[in-house]
C-alpha positions in Angstrom: -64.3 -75.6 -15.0 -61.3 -77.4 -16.5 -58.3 -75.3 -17.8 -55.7 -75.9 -20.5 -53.3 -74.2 -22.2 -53.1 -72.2 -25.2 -50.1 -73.3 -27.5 -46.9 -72.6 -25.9 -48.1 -69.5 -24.2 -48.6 -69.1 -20.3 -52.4 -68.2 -21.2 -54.9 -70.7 -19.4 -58.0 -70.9 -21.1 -60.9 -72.4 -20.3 -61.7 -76.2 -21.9 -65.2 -74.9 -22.7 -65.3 -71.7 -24.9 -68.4 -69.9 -25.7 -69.2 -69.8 -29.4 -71.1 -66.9 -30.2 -71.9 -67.0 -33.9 -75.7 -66.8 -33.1 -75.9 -63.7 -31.8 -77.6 -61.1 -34.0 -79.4 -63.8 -36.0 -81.0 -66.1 -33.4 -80.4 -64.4 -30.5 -80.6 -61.0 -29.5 -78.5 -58.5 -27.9 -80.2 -59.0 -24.3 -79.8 -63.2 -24.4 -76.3 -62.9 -26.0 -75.0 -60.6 -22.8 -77.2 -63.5 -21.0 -75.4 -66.1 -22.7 -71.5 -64.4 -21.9 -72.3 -63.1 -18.2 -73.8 -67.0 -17.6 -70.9 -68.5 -19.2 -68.3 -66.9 -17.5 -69.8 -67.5 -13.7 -69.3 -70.9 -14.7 -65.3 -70.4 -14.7 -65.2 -70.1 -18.7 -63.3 -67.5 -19.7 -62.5 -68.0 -23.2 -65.3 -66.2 -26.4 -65.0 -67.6 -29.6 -65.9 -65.0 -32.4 -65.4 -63.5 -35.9 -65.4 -60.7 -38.0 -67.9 -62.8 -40.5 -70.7 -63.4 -37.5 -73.8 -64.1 -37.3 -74.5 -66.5 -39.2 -75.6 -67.1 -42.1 -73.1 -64.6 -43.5 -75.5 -61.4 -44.3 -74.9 -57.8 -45.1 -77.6 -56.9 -42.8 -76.3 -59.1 -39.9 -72.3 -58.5 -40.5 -70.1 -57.7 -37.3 -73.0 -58.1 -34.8 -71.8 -60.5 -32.8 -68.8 -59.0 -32.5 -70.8 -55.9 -31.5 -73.4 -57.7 -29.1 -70.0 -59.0 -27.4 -68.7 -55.5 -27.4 -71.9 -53.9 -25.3 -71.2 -56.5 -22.5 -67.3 -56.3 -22.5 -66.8 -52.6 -22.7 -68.8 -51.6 -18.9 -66.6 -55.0 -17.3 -63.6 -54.8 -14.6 -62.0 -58.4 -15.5 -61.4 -57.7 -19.4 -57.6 -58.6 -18.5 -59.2 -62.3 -17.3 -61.8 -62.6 -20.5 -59.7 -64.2 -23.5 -61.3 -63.4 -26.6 -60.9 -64.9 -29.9 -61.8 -63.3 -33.4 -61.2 -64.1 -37.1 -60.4 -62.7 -40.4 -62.4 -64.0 -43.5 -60.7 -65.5 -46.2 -62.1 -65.1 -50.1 -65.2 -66.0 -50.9 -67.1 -64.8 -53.7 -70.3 -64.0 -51.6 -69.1 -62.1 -48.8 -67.2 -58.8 -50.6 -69.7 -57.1 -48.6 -67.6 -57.3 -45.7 -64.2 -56.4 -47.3 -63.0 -56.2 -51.1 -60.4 -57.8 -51.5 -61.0 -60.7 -49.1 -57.7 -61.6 -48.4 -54.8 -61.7 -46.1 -52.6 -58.6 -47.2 -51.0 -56.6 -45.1 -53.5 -53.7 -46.1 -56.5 -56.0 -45.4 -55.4 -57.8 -42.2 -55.1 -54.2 -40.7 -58.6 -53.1 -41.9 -60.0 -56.6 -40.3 -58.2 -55.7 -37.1 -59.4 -52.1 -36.4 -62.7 -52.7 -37.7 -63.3 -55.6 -35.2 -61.9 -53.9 -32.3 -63.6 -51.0 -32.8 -66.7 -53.5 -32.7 -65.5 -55.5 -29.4 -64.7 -52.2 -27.9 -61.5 -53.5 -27.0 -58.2 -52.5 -27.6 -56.9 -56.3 -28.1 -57.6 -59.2 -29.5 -56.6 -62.0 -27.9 -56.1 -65.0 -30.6 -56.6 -63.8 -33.8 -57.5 -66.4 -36.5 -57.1 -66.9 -40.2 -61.1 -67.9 -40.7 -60.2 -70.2 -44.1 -57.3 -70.6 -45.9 -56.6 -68.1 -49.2 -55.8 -71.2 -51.3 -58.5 -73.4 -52.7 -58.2 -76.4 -50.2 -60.7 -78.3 -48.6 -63.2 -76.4 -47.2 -66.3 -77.4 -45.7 -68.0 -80.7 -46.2 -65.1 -82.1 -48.0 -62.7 -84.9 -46.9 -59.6 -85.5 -48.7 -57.3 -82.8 -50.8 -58.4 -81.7 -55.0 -56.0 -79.7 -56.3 -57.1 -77.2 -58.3 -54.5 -75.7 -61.2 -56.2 -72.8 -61.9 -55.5 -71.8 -58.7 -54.3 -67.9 -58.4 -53.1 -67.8 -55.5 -49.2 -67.7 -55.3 -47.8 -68.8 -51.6 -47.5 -65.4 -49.0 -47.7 -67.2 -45.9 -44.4 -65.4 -45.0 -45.9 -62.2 -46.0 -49.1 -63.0 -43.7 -46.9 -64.1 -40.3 -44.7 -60.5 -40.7 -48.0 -58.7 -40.8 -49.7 -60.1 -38.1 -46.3 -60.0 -36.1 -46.7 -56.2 -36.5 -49.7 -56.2 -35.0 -48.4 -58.1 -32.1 -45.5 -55.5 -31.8 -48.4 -52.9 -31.3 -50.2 -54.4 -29.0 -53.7 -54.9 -31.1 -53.7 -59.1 -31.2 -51.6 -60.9 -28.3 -51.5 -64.7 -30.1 -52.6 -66.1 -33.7 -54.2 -69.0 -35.1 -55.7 -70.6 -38.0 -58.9 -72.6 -38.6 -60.1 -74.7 -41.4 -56.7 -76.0 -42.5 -54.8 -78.8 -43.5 -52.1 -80.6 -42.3 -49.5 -79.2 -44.9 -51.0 -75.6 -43.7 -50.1 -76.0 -40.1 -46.6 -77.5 -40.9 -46.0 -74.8 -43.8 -46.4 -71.9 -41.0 -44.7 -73.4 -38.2 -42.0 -74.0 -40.5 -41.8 -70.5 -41.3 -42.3 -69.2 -38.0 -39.3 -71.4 -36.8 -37.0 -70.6 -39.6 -37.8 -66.6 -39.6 -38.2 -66.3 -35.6 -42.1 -65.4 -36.2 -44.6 -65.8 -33.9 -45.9 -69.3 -34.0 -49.6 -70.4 -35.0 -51.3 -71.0 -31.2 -53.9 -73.2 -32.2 -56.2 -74.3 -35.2 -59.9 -74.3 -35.2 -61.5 -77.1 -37.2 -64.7 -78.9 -36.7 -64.5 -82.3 -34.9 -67.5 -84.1 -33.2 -68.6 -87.9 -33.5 -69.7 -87.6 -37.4 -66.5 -85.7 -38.1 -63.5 -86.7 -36.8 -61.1 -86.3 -39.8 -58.8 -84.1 -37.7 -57.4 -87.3 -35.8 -55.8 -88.7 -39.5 -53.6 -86.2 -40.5 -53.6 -83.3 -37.8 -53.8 -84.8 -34.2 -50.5 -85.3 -34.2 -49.4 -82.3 -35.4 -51.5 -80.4 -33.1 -50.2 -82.3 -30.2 -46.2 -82.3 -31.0 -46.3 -78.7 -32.5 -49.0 -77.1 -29.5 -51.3 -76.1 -31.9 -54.3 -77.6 -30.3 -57.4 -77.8 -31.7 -60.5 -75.6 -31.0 -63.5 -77.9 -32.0 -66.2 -76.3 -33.2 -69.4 -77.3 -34.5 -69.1 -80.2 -31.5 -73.0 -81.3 -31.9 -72.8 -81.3 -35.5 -75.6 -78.6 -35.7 -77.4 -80.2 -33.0 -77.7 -83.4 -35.0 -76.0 -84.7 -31.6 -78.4 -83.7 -29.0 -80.6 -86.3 -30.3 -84.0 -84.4 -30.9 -84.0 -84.9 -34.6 -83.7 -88.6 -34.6 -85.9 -88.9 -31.8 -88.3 -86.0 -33.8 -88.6 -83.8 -30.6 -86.9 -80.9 -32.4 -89.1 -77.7 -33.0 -89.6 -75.9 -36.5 -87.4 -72.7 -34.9 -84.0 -75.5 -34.7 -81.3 -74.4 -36.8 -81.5 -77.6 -39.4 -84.7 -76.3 -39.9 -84.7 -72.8 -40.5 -81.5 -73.1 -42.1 -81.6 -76.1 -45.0 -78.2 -75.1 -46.2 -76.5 -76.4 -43.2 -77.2 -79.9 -44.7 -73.6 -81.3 -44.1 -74.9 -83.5 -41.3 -78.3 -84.6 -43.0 -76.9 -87.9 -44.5 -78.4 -91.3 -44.3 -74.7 -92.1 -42.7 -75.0 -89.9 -40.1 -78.3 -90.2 -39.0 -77.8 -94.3 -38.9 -74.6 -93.2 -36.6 -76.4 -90.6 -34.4 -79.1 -93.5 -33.5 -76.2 -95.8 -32.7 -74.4 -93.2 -30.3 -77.9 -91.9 -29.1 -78.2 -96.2 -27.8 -75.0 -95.7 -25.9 -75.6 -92.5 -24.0 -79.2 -93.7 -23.2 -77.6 -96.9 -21.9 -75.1 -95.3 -19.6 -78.4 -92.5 -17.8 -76.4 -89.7 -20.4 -77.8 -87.2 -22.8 -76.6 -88.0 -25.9 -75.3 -83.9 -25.9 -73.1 -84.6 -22.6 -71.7 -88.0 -24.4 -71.0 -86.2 -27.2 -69.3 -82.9 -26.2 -67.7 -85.2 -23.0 -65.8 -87.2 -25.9 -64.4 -84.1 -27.2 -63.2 -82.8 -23.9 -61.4 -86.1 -23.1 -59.4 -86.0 -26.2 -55.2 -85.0 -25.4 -55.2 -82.6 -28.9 -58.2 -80.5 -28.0 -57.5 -77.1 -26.5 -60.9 -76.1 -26.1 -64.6 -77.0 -27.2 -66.1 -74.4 -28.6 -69.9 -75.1 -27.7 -73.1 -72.9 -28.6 -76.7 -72.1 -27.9 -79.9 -70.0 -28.5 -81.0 -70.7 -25.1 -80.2 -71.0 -21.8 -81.2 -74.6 -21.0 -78.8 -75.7 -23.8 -75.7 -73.5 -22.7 -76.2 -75.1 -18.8 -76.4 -78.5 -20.4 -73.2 -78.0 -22.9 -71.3 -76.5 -20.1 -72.2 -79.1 -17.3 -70.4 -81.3 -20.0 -66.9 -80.6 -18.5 -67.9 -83.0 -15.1 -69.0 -85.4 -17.5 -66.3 -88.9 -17.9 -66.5 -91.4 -20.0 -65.9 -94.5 -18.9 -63.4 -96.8 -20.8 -66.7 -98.9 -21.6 -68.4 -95.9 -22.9 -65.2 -94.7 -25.0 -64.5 -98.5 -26.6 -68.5 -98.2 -27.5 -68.0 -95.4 -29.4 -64.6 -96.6 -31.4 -66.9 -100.0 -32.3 -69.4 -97.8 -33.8 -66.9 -95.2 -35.3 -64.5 -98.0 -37.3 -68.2 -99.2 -38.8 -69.0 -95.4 -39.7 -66.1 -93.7 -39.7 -66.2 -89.9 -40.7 -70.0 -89.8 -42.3 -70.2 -86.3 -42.5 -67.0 -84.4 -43.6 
């Protein structure tokens, strides 16, 4: 395993963390302890996670990944070498299940806090993550910035560091993050942070894989100069990346088809781009999975890549990506084909 380093902090994590939104909805208790005990013989030590999971977002199915992760951690020795990583929701009309209000108050933060620790069985959060931003801003499957002047929200980012810096102070989160944000986000906190001596945002989680890779315009650089690197998630774009759709080897239980809301990937664009990238792995003996998650790991902003399974063959072969290196040939490929179709699926 390859290591790097979260933010500005003396914390190693690993370069591959284990996303875990599947467990509770396509996989069960048993193969999700599989999934984390696997994972972190392999060196990774770093469990991706949020108070939102599994998904899709149910009532039914609310807070039990964090409590499938929970059963495993609580009878372990090594908790002090496990980093894990949760999330607060932001608003969202469908999910007041969860939490009413869905936002970022003081009042709510704390709620979002005890209740997930009480389901890690933990008594700390590691990284703790602003899921979505309160503002309307663009969310998933959108490039670019709409502003919207009916807007209610009135700026409280200040308001949101001192809370989560009390929470620090008692010991219940050790770092913080953000995910889904923009560039004017991540500069608005560190700002703030800076000018109010407040803990600093650690990293950002935003997706990024070969049919996304809007992050590199406006927030590579900031995540580089700053140290907020990125945690990439959704790296095989759903599994549009492994291949098995274009090639029509995939099976009716694969999440783009059990799931036809996750349709952000489903483009004519991005399917003409996953047969282009599928030639170039196939050229070079690779899967197109290795290639894919292998270009995320090589890139200088990316902290970790968050990577995800519902079985065991998949998690071996998304891990066994970090020995994977792209030659210069392989990475000057995959520009040509990018600058043709750049950023088909937002």
């Amino acid at each position: 395993m390859k290591y790097t380093t979260l933010g500005n902090t003396e914390l190693k994590v690993s370069k591959i963390c284990l996303g875990t939104m599947t467990f509770g909805e396509q996989n069960t208790e048993k193969e999700g302890h599989e999934q984390l005990s696997y994972a972190i013989d392999q060196g990774v030590n770093f469990i991706d996670t949020a108070e939102l999971y599994s998904v899709p977002g149910k009532a039914e199915t609310q807070g039990s990944t964090e409590r499938i992760i929970g059963t495993w951690l609580k009878d372990r020795k090594d908790r002090d070498q496990i980093i894990v990583a949760s999330k607060i929701c932001g608003p969202s009309e469908g999910l007041k299940y969860i939490r009413n209000p869905l936002n970022f108050s003081k009042e709510q933060i704390n709620i979002a806090v005890d209740n997930s620790l009480k389901r890690l069985q933990t008594d700390y959060i590691d990284l703790y993550q602003l899921h979505w931003p309160e503002r309307k801003s663009n969310f998933f499957s959108t490039l670019g910035y709409v502003h919207h002047e009916n807007d209610p929200w009135e700026d409280n980012f200040l308001e949101v560091l001192h809370s989560l810096n009390e929470l620090i102070q008692k010991g219940k989160i050790r770092y913080i993050g953000i995910s889904n944000e923009t560039p004017w986000g991540m500069m608005r906190f560190q700002q703030l942070s800076s000018n109010h001596n407040l803990p600093k945002m650690m990293s950002i989680q935003n997706p990024y894989n070969l049919l996304n890779r809007s992050f590199e315009v406006g927030c590579a650089e900031i995540a580089i100069r700053e140290k907020m690197g990125l945690l990439a998630y959704s790296p095989l774009a759903f599994g549009r990346l492994t291949g098995k759709y274009y090639k029509k080897i995939d099976k009716p239980t694969d999440r783009l088809n059990v799931y036809e809301q996750y349709a952000r990937y489903n483009g004519e664009k991005s399917i003409e781009a996953v047969g282009k990238y599928l030639e170039i792995a196939e050229e070079h003996n690779l899967s197109l999975t290795q290639m894919a998650l292998a270009f995320i790991n090589s890139r200088p902003f990316v902290t970790a890549n968050i990577v995800g399974a519902t079985n065991m063959k998949q998690l071996k072969e998304n891990i066994e990506s970090i020995h994977v290196n792209l030659s210069k040939e392989i990475l000057q490929s995959i520009e040509n084909i990018h600058r043709v179709i750049s950023n088909p699926a937002p």
